[in-house]
N, C-alpha and C positions, 0 to 999 in steps of 0.2 A: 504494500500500500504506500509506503515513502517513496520508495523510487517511482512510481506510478505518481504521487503527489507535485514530486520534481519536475514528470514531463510533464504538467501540468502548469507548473510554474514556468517553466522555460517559456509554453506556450502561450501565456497570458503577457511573460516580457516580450517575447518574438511582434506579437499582438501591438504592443507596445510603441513598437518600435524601437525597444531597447534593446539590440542584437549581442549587445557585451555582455549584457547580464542573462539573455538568455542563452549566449555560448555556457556562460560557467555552468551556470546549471545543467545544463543540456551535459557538460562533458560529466558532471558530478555523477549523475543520473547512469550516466554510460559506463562508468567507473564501478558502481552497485551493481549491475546488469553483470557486467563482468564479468565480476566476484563472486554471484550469487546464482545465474543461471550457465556462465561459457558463453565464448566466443559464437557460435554456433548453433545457440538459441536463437529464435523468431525473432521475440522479445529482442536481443540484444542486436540481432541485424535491424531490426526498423528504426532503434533509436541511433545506430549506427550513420542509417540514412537519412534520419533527422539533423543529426549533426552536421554529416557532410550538405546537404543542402542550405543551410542556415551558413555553412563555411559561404557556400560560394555567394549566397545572397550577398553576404559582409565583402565579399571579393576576395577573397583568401582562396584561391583557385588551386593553386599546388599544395594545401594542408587539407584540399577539402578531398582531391586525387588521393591522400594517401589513403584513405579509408574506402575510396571503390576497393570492390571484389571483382 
């Protein structure tokens, strides 16, 4: 439920338009995901793709690359 409450947060800053604040969160969130289901869980590929998409929104185009599969 936290880490779900995170991408929630990310989304309400994304929303925002506060993209800084909802990277951190966003990687925070990714970080629990991690930890708690693996690489290789759903779950951790969608917020994987959350991130990277929010990278390239922000323009960070080759940190957002790193995270394609």
């Amino acid at each position: 439920d936290t880490l779900h409450s995170l991408r929630d947060l990310a989304a309400i800053a994304r929303a925002e338009n506060d993209l800084v604040r909802a990277e951190a969160v966003l990687r925070e969130a990714l970080s629990g995901y991690r930890q708690t289901l693996g690489d290789d869980h759903p779950t951790t590929s969608t917020v994987i793709g959350e991130l990277s998409g929010l990278l390239r929104e922000r323009g960070a185009l080759k940190e957002a690359a790193a995270f394609d599969r």
